[in-house]
C-alpha positions, 0 to 999 in steps of 0.5 A, a space after each residue: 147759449 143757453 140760460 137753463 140746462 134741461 135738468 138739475 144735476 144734484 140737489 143741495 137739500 138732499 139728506 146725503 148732502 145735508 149730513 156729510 156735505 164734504 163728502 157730497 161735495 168731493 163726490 160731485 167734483 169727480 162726477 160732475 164739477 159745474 153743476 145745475 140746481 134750482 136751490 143753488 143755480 150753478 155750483 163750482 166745485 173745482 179749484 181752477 174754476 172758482 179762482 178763475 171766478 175769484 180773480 175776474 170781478 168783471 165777468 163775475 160779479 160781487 154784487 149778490 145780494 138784495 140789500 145794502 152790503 158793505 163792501 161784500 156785495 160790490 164791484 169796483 170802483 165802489 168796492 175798491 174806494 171802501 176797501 181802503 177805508 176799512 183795510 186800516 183797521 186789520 193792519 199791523 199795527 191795530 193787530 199788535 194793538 189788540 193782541 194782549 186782550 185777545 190773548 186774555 180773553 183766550 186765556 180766560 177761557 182756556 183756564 176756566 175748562 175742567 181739571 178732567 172730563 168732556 165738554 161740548 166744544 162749540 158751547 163752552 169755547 166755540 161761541 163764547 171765544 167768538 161772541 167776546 173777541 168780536 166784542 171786545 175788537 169793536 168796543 161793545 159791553 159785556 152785556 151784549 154777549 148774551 142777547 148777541 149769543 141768542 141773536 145767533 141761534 136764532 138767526 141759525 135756526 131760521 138760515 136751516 129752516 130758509 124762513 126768510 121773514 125770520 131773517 128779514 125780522 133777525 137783520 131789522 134786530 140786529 141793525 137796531 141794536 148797533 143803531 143803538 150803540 152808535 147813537 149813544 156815542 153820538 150822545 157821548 160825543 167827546 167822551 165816547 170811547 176810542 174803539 173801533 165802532 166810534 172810530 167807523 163813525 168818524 170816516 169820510 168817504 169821497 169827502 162826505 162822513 158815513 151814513 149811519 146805513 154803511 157804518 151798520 153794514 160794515 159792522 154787520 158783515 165783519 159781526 155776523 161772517 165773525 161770529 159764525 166762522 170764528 166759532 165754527 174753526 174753533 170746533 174743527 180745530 179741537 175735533 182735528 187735534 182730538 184725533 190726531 194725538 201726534 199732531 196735538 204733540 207736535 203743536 205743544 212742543 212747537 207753538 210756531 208751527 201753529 200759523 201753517 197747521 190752522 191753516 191746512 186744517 181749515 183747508 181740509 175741513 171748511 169753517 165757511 161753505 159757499 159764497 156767491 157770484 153774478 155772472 155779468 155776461 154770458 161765459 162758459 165754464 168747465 164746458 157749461 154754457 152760462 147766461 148772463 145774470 146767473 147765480 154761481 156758488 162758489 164752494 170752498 168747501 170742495 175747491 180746497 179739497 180738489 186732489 188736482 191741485 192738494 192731492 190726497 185732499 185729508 192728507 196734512 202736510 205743512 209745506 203747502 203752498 199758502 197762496 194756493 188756499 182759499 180759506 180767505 178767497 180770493 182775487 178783490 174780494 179775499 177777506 180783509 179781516 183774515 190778519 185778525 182771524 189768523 191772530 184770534 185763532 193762534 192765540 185760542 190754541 196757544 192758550 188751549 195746549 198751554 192750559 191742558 195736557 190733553 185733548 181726547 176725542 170721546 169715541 162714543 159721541 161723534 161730532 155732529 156735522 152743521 148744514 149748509 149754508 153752514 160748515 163746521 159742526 154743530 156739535 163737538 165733544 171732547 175730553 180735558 185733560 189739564 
């Protein structure tokens, strides 16, 4: 078998690709659906082939990444015994627990928009929602908002320029700063606040507490991945429902359907582009022979689209079968903070449809599309009206 197929069969960093990568990405999975690049190794773009990936973790393995990844980039048993220390703290009852917040913070937001006029989505709610229900689910102060706003523009900035000492420099930062936190709840010790960053501190692990390096990546990968796709659907959401008057009716009338609708939106317009696996041992996939120790990138943004499994792939529908979206991957692995995402986005619109009469798409500024690795928008404008 083979490791390297003579040619690349696209380029994931071509300016048609980079500015409408949906539109690249149905395009690919109709031409050729298990494809080779030097920038990515090899792409998945059907649905079939990335649940298949999903749901063997034995041939295709979580364990990607260069640095300490808890538990994003493992493998059971290690995978399985973190998953069932951090699971608890998107159950039920934490949910219920956190609802009236979230659902003030929402609500603040929403109340603060303009009588009349356009704003600039992503600005205004998009990463202010973000930046503050994550504060707010894991007990930081409000003094974070800021600096932890500018950590995220400027970790954007160097994931598109793929400046990698920028990156390294940005993660030592961000570490440092939930160093901090921790270390002054150590300070505290009785008296540090009941939240979820204390509470982290305070878990075992096979009879042993947390290193200060797995309680930081824990929070790394539930702080970043949240920042980054929470306000990312906030601007597919309100782009969708700008320009689907019928739609924005139907949701204002009947707030129950809103579970079912954020979800098809999402599968429609990806909030989150890519994840990657490592092959274990040599495969074969879609008819591509695959060495052992190869990249693959899994791309929700084409495989929630795939006409063979959603047919018309822009097409809404609300009876769609919800085991059939990867919104939330898939298999081991799927998202253990998809209950707390799902809450957070339904109670943004709730109170957004509650707090306007209308949401109008301004026909002469079109949303700007985010690059890859990002999905979403960078830019979304739209008219107010309360």
């Amino acid at each position: 078998m083979s490791e390297y197929p003579p040619h690349q069969d696209w380029d994931p960093r071509a300016e048609a690709v980079l500015d409408d990568q949906l539109a690249a990405y149905d395009t690919m999975r109709r031409r050729c659906p298990v494809a080779f690049s030097d920038y990515l190794q090899w792409s998945l773009f059907r649905h079939a082939d990335v649940r298949r990936v999903l749901e063997d973790h034995e041939t295709f393995s979580n364990a990607a990444s260069r640095h300490l990844s808890v538990p994003n980039a493992m493998d059971p048993p290690a995978h399985t015994r973190y998953r069932r220390l951090i699971e608890p703290y998107f159950a039920p009852g934490p949910m219920r627990d956190f609802e009236p917040e979230c659902r003030e913070i929402a609500t603040r937001l929403a109340d603060a928009l303009p009588e009349e006029g356009e704003i600039e989505v992503m600005a205004t709610l998009g990463q202010p929602f973000a930046l503050q229900v994550q504060c707010a689910f894991m007990g930081w102060p409000d003094e974070l908002h800021v600096p932890l706003r500018q950590w995220v523009e400027r970790q954007q900035a160097a994931t598109l320029a793929g400046d990698r000492e920028a990156l390294a420099r940005l993660a030592l930062e961000f570490d440092g700063v939930i160093r901090g936190l921790l270390d002054e709840r150590r300070l505290a010790g009785t008296d540090a606040p009941d939240d979820v960053t204390t509470r982290l501190m305070s878990e075992r692990l096979d009879g042993r507490a947390l290193s200060d390096e797995e309680v930081i990546s824990i929070i790394r990968n539930w702080t970043v991945g949240e920042l980054g796709t929470i306000s990312a659907c906030v601007g597919i959401l309100l782009r969708y429902l700008a320009e689907h008057a019928d739609l924005q009716a139907r949701l204002r009338r009947d707030p129950e359907l809103l579970p079912a609708a954020i979800d098809e939106i999402l599968r429609i317009d990806a909030p989150l582009m890519s994840n990657r696996r490592v092959t274990t041992c040599p495969v074969e996939i879609g008819g591509r022979p695959i060495g052992a120790g190869q990249r693959l990138t899994l791309l929700w943004g084409s495989a929630n689209r795939d006409e063979a499994i959603f047919g018309d792939p822009d097409e809404f529908r609300l009876d769609r079968d919800p085991e059939l979206n990867l919104l939330y991957g898939g298999g081991v692995h799927v998202c253990p903070g998809a209950p707390l995402a799902r809450m957070e986005l339904q109670l943004f619109l709730q109170a957004l449809l509650g707090h306007t009469r209308a949401l109008v798409a301004v026909a002469d500024k079109p949303a700007v599309r985010a690059r890859f690795p990002a999905g979403g928008y960078s830019r979304v404008w739209t008219r107010v009206k309360r």
